[in-house]
N, C-alpha and C positions, 0 to 999 in steps of 0.2 A: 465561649468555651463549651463546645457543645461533646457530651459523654461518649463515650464507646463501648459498642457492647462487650462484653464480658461474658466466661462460663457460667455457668447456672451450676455448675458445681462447687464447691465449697473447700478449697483444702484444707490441709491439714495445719500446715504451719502456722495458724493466727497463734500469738502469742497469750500465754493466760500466765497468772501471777496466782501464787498461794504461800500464805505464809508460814513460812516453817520454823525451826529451833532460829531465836535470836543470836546474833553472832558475841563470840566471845572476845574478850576485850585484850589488850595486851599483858599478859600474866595471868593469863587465864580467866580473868574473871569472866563475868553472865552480864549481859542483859535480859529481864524479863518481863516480857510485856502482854501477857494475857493471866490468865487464873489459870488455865489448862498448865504450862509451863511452872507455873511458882508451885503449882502442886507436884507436880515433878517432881522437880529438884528439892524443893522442902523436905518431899517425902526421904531423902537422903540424909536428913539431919544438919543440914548445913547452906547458910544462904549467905557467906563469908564470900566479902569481895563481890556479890551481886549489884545489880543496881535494878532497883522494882520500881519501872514506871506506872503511873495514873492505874495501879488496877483496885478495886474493892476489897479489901481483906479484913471487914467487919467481921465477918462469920470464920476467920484462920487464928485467933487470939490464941488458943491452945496451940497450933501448929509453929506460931510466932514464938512462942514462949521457950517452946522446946527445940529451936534452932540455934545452933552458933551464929550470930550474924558479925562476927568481927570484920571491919571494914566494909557492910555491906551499908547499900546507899537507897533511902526509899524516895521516891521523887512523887509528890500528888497523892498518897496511897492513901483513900479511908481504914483508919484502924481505931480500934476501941483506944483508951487512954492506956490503959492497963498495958497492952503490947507496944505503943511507944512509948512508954517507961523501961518496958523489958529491953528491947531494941538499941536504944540511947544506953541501959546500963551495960549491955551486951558489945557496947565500941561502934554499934550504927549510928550512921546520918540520918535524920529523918527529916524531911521538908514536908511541910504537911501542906493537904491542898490547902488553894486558896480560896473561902467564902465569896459567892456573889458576884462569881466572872460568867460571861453566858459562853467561856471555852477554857479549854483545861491546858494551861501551857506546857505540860510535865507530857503530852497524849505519848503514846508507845507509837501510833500507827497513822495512816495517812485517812483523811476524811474519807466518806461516802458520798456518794448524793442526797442518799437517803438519810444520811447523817443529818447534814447541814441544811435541807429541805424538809427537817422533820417537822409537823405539824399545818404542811401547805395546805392540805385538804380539808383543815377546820376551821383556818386561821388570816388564811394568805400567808403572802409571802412575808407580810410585816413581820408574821410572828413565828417565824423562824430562825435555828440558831443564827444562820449567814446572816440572815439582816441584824438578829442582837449584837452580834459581834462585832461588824459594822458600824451598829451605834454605840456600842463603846469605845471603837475605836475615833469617833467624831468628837467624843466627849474627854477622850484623854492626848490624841495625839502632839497637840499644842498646850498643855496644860503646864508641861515642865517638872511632872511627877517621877522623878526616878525611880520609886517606885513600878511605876506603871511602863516606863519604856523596859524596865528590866523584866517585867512578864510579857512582852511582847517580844524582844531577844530571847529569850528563855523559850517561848514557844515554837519562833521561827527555827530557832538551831534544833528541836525534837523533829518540827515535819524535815530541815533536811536529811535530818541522822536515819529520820522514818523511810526517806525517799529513795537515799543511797542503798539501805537496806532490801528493798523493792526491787531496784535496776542493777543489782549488782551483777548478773552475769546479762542483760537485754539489750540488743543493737536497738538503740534508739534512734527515730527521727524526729525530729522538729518540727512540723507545720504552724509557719507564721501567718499571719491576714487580719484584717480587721473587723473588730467587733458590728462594723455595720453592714456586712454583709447578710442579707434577708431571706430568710425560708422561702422557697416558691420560686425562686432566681433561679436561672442559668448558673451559674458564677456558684451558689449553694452544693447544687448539685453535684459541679466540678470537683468540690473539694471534697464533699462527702465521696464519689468516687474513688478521690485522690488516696481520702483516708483506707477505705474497704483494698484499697491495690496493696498498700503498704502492711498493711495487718496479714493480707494474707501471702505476700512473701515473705513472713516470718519476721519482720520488725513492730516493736513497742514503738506506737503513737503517741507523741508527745506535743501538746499544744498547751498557749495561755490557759487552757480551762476557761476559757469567757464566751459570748454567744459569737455568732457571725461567721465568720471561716474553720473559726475555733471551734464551737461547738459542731459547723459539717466534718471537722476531720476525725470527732472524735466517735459521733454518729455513722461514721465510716466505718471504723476500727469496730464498733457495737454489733455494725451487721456483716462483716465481715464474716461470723459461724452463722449465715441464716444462707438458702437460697437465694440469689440474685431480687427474684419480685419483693422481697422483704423490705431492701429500700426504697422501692418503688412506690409501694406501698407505704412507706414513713417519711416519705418526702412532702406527698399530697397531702396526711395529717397533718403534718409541720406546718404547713405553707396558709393554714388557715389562722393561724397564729404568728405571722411573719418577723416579729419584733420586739423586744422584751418591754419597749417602750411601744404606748403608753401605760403596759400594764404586764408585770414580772409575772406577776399569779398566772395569767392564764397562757404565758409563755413556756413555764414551768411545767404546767399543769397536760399542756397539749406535748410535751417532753417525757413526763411521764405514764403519761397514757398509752404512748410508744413502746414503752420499759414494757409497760402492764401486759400490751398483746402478744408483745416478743421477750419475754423476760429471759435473762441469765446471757448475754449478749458478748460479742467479745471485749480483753480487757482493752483498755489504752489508759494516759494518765492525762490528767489537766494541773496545768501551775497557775492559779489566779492571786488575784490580790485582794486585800480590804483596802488598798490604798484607792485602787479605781472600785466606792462600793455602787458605784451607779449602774456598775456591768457585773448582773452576777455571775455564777458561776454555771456553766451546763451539767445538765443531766446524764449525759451519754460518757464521760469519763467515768470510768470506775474506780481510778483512783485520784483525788484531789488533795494536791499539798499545798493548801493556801496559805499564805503570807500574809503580816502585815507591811513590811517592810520591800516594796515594789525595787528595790535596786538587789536585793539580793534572791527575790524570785525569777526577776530578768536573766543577771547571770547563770545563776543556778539552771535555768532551764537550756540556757544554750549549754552550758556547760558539759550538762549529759547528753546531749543528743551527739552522740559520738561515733553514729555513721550517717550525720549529713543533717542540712535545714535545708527545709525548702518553704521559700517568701511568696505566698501569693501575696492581688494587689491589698495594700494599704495604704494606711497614711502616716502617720508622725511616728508612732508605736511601733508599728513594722518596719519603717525608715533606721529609726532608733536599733533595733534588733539586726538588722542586716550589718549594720560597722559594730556593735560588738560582737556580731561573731566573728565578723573580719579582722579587728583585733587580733586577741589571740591566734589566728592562722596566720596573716604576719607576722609577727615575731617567733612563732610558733612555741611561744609558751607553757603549751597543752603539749606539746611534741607535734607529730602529724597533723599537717591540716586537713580538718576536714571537710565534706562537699559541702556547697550552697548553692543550691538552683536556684534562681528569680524565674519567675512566672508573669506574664503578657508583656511583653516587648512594646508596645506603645506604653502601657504604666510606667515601666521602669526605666526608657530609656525618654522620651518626652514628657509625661505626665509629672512625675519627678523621678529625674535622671541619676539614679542611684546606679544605673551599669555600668556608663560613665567613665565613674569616681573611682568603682569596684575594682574596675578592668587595669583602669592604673596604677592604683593604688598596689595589686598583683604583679602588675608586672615585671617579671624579672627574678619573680620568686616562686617559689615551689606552692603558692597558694594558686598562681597562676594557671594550673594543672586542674583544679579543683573548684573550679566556679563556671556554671554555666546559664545561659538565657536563654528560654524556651515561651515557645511562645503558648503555646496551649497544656493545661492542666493534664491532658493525659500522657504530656511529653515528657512528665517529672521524673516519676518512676527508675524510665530508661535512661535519662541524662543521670541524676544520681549512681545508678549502677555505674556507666563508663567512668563516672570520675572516682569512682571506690577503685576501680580497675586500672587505672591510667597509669602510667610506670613513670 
């Protein structure tokens, strides 16, 4: 897959995300999910029918006290004793966090990188949040604690409620691939390209959030607001650290070093899991809504990419991912189907013959219209548009 030049110009269109007023609920109630906001509305006298996710309101005990909160709901929220007593006599819910989880299941917002990678630079990678999380997810997932699987639902339905909130007006795409594709590759390249084309016609980048094709497309979408040499230049960093194995730290480490040169980059999103904790999470997504539960972060992620996927090669995981989104476009359950480009024509049609399967499985139906096989990475782009186009 060898790249194609491109302008040295930069437009306009790359996509950015900023969060604004939480959306209101049916009957008007709030969600609130920073300090800036609960101060707001507080300062109103009334936080009735709210729902106040994971924020700190140790230092609002007065502000709490002198609000109506009938029917309002606090999810994770530190507060003195004193204000949930108020709160609880005032007709509130209050769910108080939970002591000695290395993540907060109630969160209002979608991770960082810098979130989930906080402490790399003292610690390694052991010793941070992603990997704690990870290990308590080893240490509870087969334990049979209903306890424990209910703050892991609990958490998973905030990142999607966090997610939907995010993409709610963004023509998403999907870039599938597999996690073993290596920094320093041809194939790397392609995708990060892949990614940078898509950002800057105005579509939200949407990958696993995992290394390999995944973290090229989301490193795509990052340098997308940079000059053209910017990737050129973070490819050859990359490439000295090809692999997250044998060593996450300094995979990580040579990921954010990239951030460091070129910092504030464009957005895109990553959907990983704790379910695969042996693939972390990339760096170059800006926004990451990980899961514990890998069957509804799969879905979830095709689900929003609601102008198209496109499958580089992979293996079991990207196999997996190309019939469920073919699913739903047969039956067309979602309504509209939407595109799915497959990418290298020797992969998918001899390697394993997913076009196949695809081509017939379409035929005859209106997904038939919306699926195409291209053989090289910079063909994606322009098949995806004709089949948004195709009547």
């Amino acid at each position: 897959m060898q790249p194609t030049p491109e302008s040295t110009s930069v437009p306009t269109a790359t996509p950015s995300f900023a969060h604004g007023p939480s959306p209101r609920l049916p009957g008007g109630d709030r969600e609130i999910e920073s300090l800036a906001e609960f101060d707001e509305i507080a300062a109103g006298g009334s936080l009735a029918g709210c729902r106040v996710q994971a924020i700190d309101l140790m230092a609002r005990t007065s502000v709490l006290r002198a609000c109506d909160a009938t029917g309002a709901v606090f999810l994770g929220c530190a507060m003195e004793q004193s204000a949930v007593d108020a709160m609880r006599t005032a007709g509130a819910l209050v769910f108080p966090p939970v002591p000695g989880l290395p993540f907060d299941p109630y969160r209002g917002l979608l991770y960082t990188p810098d979130e989930l990678f906080s402490g790399l630079s003292e610690g390694g990678y052991e010793a941070t949040p992603d990997a704690g999380a990870y290990a308590w997810f080893q240490e509870t997932k087969a334990d049979g604690d209903v306890f424990s699987s209910m703050l892991r639902a609990i958490h998973d339905d905030s990142i999607s409620d966090a997610l939907d909130e995010l993409l709610v007006s963004a023509r998403v795409v999907g870039v599938m691939g597999g996690h073993a594709m290596a920094r320093g590759t041809k194939e790397y390249e392609g995708a990060a390209r892949l990614g940078r084309s898509l950002a800057r016609a105005g579509f939200t980048v949407a990958t696993g959030g995992g290394p390999g094709a995944m973290e090229a497309a989301n490193l795509g979408a990052y340098a997308s607001v940079f000059r053209d040499e910017m990737l050129d230049e973070a490819l050859e960093l990359l490439a000295k650290a090809p692999s997250f194995t044998p060593s996450v730290t300094e995979w990580a480490r040579a990921a954010f070093d990239v951030r460091e040169r070129w910092p504030s980059g464009g957005a895109s999103v990553g959907i990983p899991t704790w379910f695969y904790g042996h693939e972390p999470p990339n760096a170059f997504a800006t926004h990451l809504a990980k899961y514990f539960a890998n069957a509804t972060r799969e879905d979830g992620l095709l689900a929003r990419s609601n102008a198209g996927v496109i499958f580089l090669p992979g293996a079991a995981g990207t196999l997996q991912e190309i019939f469920d989104a073919a699913t739903p476009n047969y039956y067309e359950s979602r309504g509209e189907p939407t595109p799915m480009v497959l990418v290298n024509h020797t992969h998918w049609t001899r390697d394993l013959p997913a076009w196949p399967l695809l081509q017939a499985l379409a035929r005859g139906r209106t997904m038939e219209q919306r699926i195409a096989l291209v053989d090289r990475v910079e063909e994606a782009p322009s098949a995806l548009t004709s089949l948004t186009t195709t009547d």
